[in-house]
C-alpha positions in Angstrom: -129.9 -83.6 -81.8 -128.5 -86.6 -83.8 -124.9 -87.4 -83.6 -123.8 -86.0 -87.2 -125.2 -82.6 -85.2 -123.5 -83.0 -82.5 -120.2 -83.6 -84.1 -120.8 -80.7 -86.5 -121.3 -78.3 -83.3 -118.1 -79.6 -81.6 -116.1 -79.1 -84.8 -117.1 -75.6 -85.2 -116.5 -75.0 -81.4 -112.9 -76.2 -82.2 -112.6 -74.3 -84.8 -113.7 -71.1 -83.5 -111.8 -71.7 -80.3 -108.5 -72.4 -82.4 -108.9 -69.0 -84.3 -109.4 -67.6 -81.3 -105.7 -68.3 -80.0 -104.3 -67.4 -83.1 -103.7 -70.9 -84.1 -103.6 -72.3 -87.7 -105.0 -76.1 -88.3 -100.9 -77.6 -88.5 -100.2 -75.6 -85.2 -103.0 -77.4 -83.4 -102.1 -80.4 -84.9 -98.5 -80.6 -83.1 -99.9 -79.3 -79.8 -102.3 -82.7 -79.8 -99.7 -84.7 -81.6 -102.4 -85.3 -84.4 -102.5 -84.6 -88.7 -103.7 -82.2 -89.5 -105.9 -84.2 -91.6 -107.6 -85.4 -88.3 -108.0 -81.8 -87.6 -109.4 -80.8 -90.8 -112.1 -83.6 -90.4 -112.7 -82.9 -86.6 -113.8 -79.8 -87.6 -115.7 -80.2 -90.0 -117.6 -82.9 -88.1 -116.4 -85.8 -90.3 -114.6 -87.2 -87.9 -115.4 -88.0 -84.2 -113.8 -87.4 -81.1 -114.2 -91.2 -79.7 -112.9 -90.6 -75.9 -112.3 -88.6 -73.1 -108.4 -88.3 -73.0 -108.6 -86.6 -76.7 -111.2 -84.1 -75.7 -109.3 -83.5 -72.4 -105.9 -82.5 -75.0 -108.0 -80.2 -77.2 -109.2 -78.2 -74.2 -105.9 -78.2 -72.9 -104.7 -77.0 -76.0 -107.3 -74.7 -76.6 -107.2 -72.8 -73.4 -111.0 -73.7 -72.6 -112.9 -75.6 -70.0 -113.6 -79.2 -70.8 -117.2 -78.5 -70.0 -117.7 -76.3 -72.6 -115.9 -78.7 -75.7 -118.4 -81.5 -73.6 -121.1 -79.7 -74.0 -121.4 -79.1 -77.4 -120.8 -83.3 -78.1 -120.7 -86.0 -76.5 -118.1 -88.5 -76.8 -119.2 -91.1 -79.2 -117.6 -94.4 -78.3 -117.1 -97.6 -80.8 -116.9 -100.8 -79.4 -115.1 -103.7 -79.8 -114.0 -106.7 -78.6 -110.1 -106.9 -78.1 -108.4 -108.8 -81.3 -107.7 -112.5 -80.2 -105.1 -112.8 -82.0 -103.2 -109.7 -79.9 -104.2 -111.7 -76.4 -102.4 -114.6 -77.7 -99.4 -113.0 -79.3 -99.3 -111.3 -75.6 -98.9 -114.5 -74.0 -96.9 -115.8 -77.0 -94.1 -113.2 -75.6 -94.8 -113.9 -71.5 -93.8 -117.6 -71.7 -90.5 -118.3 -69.5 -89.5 -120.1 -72.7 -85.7 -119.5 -72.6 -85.5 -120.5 -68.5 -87.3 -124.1 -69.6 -84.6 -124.7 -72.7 -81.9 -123.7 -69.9 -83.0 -126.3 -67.6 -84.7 -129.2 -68.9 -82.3 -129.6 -72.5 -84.4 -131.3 -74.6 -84.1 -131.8 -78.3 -85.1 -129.2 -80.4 -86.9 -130.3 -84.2 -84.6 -130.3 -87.1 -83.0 -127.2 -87.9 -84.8 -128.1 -91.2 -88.4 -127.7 -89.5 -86.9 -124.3 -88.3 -86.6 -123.3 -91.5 -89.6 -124.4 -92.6 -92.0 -122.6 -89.9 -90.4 -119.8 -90.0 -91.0 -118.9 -93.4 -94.7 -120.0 -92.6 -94.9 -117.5 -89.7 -94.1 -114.5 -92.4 -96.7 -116.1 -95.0 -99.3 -115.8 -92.0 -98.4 -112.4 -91.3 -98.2 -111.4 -95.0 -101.7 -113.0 -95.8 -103.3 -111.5 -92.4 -104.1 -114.7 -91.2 -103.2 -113.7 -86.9 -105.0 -116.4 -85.6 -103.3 -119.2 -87.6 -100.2 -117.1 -87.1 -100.4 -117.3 -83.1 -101.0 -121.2 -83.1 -97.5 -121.7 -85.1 -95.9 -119.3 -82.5 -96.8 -121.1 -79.2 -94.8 -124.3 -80.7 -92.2 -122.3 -82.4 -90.9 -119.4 -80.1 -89.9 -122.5 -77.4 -88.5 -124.4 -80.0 -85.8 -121.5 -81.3 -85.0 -121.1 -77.6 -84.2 -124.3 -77.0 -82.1 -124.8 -80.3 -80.2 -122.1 -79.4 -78.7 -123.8 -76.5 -78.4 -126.9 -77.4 -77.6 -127.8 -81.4 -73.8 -127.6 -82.1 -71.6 -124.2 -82.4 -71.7 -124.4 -86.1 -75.2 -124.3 -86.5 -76.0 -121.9 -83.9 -75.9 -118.2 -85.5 -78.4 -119.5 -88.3 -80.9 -120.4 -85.5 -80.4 -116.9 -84.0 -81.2 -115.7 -87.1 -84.4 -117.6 -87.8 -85.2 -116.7 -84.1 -84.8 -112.9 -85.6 -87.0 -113.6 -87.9 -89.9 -115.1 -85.7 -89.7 -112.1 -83.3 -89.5 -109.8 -86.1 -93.2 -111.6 -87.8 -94.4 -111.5 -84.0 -93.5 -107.5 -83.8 -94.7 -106.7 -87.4 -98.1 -108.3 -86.3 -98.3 -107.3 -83.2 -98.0 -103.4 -84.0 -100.9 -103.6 -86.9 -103.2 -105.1 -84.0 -102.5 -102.1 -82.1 -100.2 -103.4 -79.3 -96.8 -101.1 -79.9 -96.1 -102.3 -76.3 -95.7 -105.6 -76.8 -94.6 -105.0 -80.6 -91.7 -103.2 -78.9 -90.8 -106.3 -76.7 -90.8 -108.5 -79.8 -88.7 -106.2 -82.0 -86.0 -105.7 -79.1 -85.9 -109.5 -79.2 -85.4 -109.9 -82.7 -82.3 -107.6 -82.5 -80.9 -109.1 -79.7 -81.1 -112.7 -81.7 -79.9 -110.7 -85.0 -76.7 -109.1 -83.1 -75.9 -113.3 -81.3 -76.1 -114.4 -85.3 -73.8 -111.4 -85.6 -75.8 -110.7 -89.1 -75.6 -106.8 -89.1 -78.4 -106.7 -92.4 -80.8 -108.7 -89.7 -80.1 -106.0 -87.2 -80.8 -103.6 -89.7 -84.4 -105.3 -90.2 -85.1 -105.5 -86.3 -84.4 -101.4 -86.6 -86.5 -101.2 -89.1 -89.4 -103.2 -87.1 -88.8 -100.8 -84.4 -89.7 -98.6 -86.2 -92.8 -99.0 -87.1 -93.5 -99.9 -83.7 -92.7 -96.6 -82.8 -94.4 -95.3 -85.5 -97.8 -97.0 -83.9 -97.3 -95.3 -80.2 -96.7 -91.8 -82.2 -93.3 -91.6 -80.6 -92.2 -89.7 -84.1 -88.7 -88.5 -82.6 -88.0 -91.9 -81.7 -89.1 -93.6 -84.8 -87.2 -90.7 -86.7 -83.1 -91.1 -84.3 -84.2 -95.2 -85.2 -84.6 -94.6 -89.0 -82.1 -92.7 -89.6 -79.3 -93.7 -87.8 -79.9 -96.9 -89.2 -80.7 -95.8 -93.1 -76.7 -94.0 -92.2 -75.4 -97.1 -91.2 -76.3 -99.2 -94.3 -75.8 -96.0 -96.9 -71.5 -96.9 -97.5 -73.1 -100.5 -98.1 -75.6 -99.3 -100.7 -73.7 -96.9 -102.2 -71.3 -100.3 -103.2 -74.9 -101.9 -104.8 -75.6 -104.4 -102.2 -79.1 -105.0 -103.2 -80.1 -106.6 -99.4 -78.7 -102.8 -98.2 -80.4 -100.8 -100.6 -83.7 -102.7 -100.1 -83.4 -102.0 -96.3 -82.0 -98.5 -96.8 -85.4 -97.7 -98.8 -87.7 -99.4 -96.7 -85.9 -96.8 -93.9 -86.7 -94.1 -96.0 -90.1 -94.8 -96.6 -90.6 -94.7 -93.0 -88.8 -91.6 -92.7 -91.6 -90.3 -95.3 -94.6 -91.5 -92.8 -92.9 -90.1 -90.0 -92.3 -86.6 -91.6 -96.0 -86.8 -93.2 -97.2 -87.4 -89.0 -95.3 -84.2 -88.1 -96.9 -82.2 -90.9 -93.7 -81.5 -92.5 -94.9 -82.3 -96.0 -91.9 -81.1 -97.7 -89.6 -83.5 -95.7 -92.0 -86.4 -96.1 -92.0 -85.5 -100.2 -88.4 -85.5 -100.4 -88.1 -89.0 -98.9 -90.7 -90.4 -100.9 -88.7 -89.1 -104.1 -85.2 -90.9 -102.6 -87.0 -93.9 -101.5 -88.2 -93.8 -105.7 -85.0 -93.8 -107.0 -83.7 -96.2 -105.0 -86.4 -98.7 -106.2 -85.3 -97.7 -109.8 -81.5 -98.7 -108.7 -83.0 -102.2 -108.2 -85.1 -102.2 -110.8 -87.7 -104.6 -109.5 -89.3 -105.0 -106.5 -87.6 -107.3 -103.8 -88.4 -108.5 -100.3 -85.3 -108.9 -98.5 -86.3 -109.2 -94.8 -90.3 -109.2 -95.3 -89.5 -105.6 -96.4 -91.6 -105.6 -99.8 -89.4 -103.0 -100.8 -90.0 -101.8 -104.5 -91.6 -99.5 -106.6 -95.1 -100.6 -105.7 -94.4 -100.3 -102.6 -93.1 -96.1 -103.0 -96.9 -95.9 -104.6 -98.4 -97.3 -101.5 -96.7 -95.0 -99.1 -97.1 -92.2 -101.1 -101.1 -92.7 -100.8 -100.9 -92.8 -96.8 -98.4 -90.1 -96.9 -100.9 -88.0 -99.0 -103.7 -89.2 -96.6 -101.6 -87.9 -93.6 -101.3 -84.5 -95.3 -104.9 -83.9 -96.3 -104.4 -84.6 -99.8 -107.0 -87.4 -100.7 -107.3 -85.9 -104.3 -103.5 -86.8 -104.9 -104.0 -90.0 -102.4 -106.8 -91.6 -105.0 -104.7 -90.3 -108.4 -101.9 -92.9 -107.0 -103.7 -95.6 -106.2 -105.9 -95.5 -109.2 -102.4 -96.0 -111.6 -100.5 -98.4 -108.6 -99.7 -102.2 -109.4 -100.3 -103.9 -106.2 -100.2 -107.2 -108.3 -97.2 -108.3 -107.1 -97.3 -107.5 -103.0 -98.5 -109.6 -100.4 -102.6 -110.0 -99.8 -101.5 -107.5 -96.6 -100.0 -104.8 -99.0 -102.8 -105.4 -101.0 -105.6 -105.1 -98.6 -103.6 -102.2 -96.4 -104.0 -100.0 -99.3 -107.5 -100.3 -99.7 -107.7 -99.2 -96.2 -106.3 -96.3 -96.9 -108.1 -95.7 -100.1 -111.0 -96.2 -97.4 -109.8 -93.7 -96.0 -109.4 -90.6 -98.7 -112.9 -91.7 -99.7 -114.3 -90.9 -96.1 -112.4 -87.7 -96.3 -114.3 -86.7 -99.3 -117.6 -88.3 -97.7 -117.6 -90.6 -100.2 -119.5 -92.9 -97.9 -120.7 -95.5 -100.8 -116.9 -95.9 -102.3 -115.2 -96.1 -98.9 -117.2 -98.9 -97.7 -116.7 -100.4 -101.3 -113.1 -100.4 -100.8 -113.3 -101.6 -97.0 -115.2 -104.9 -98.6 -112.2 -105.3 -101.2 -110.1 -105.7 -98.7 -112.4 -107.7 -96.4 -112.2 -110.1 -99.1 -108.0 -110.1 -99.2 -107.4 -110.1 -95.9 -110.9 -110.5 -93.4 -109.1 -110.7 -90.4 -106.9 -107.8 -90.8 -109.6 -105.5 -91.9 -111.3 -106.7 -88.6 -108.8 -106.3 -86.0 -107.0 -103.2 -87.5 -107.5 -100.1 -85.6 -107.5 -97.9 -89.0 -110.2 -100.0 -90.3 -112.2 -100.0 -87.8 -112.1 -96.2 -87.0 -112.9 -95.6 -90.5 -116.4 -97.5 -90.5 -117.5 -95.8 -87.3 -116.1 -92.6 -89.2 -118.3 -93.7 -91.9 -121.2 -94.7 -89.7 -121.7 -90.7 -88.7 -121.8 -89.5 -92.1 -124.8 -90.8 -92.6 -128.9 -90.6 -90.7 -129.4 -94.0 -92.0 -126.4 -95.8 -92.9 -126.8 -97.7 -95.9 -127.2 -101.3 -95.5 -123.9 -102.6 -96.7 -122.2 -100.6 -94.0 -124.7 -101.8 -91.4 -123.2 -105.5 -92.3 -119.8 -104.4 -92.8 -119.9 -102.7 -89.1 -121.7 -105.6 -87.7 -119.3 -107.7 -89.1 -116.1 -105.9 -87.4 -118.0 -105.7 -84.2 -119.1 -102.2 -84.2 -121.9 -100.6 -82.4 -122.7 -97.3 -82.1 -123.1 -95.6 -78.8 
């Protein structure tokens, strides 16, 4: 039996068993802390259930032996090499950097070079560019620490704030290569460096980092308390028209939308969507205060992965057809292609979904080859078809795929 056949018989065994216990496809779905998207498409044998631990959850939620779910399909396994650029962000965070600028004292480069590498980490992030990214951060993570103990008082809360900025680059890049672990480190050590500049619209940013950090390890009720208490702090500020505020305060709720959209509540996730919209109209163009890219572009793009999360790929390709990415970063850019990837593979629109996979290749190649998403969707992609086509045969090869 070929692995299409396979997955087809394990979807209907899900299925089946779910009925069985009475279960509708969104119930499921919060037992195995899954969309119900990803339910929908196990069961229809669209999507694969790529290791043990998952099909060890489904029984468990099911009621049935494991045997039997293992039985009908085998676990289909993709793999890949680990990122590089996650290894070295890894270290990036291990070095004893602040102990060596407590004890050895020497000069730090210009506050001026600060500056300057800085705002060149968040280009790298923005254009995907992880490798380039990770060479800048060995030289200037130990740099910030040692400024901040040794240039003079009055210049020492705008190096803790370019320090916030750096983790917060680190974090952002570290949770779309997968690693919410160390993402988490970095965004804890943004905040910290936010709250010494005592710059309470940085802290807001570090919040918003951990977020999507927490977002990545699906801890939803986490990255919900984090979103919101900080979208209430900064609300009296935005109500007053503080642009940085509002920015951050929509960014928040966009994240509140995702988060609501994860927990199936597609109401909730709806409703945020709409304030985070008229929020962007309050500005009136789109900004990017802290490396938010808050605007109205930006509402468009989270509505398609909210509409994704919620099975909707109809609604998911109507917005993205009309959306102006023009004006985000290559990363914006590229990320929803991914996810117009994505609804195309939930249609089995095999030909279209690698045709958008490419578009973004050609944006951003390394983040369409070291993000998980991307990568999930080509194996996804890879059991739709007896013989894939040849354009996804390259496009796997070239994000390191094999199939198992």
């Amino acid at each position: 039996m070929s692995t299409p056949d396979y997955q087809q018989a394990l979807g209907r065994k899900i299925a089946a068993e779910r009925r069985r216990r009475g279960l509708s496809q969104p119930e499921l779905a919060r037992m195995i802390d899954r969309s119900v998207a990803w339910v929908s498409q196990v069961e229809r044998g669209v999507r694969k259930v790529d290791r043990m631990s998952v099909l060890e959850t489904l029984a468990a939620a099911l009621d049935v032996p494991l045997a039997e779910l293992a039985a009908e399909a085998p676990v289909v396994a993709a793999v890949t090499e680990e990122p590089p650029g996650a290894s070295g962000l890894r270290l990036v965070l291990s070095g004893a950097y602040a102990l060596r600028a407590m004890l050895n004292g020497r000069r730090p480069p210009a506050l001026s070079t600060l500056r300057a590498k800085t705002r060149q980490a968040w280009d790298l992030t923005h254009a995907g560019r992880y490798a380039d990214f990770t060479d800048l951060l060995r030289g200037l993570v130990p740099d910030l620490e040692t400024a901040a103990r040794t240039v003079p008082e009055a210049q020492r809360a705008e190096v803790f704030e370019l320090m916030a900025a750096a983790y917060q680059a680190c974090s952002a890049a570290l949770a779309k290569l997968g690693e919410p672990e160390a993402a988490w480190i970095a965004a804890d050590r943004a905040m910290a460096a936010a709250e010494q500049a005592g710059n309470p619209m940085l802290v807001a940013a570090g919040a918003f980092r951990l977020v999507l950090v927490f977002l990545a390890a699906r801890h939803y009720d986490q990255a919900e308390e984090t979103a919101r208490t900080a979208a209430d702090a900064l609300q009296p500020r935005a109500d007053e028209g503080d642009p940085q505020a509002l920015s951050l305060w929509g960014a928040l709720t966009l994240q509140r939308a995702v988060i609501a959209s994860r927990r199936n509540d597609p109401d909730t996730a709806y409703d945020h969507l709409e304030r985070a919209s008229q929020i962007a109209a309050r500005l009136g163009e789109g900004r990017n205060d802290y490396n938010t890219e808050f605007g109205p572009a930006n509402v468009a793009l989270h509505e398609i992965a909210v509409a994704i999360e919620l099975g909707d790929a109809g609604r998911a390709l109507r917005v993205a057809a009309a959306a102006d990415t023009s004006g985000l970063s290559p990363e914006r850019r590229a990320r929803m292609l991914i996810d117009v990837a994505r609804a195309r593979a939930q249609r089995r629109q095999v030909a279209e979904a690698v045709a958008a996979l490419r578009q973004a290749e050609q944006i951003t190649p390394e983040q369409v080859r070291e993000h998980e998403l991307a990568r999930q969707i080509v194996t996804d992609l890879l059991t739709m078809q007896d013989r894939p086509s040849g354009e996804l045969r390259d496009l796997a090869e070239r994000l390191g795929l094999t199939k198992a």
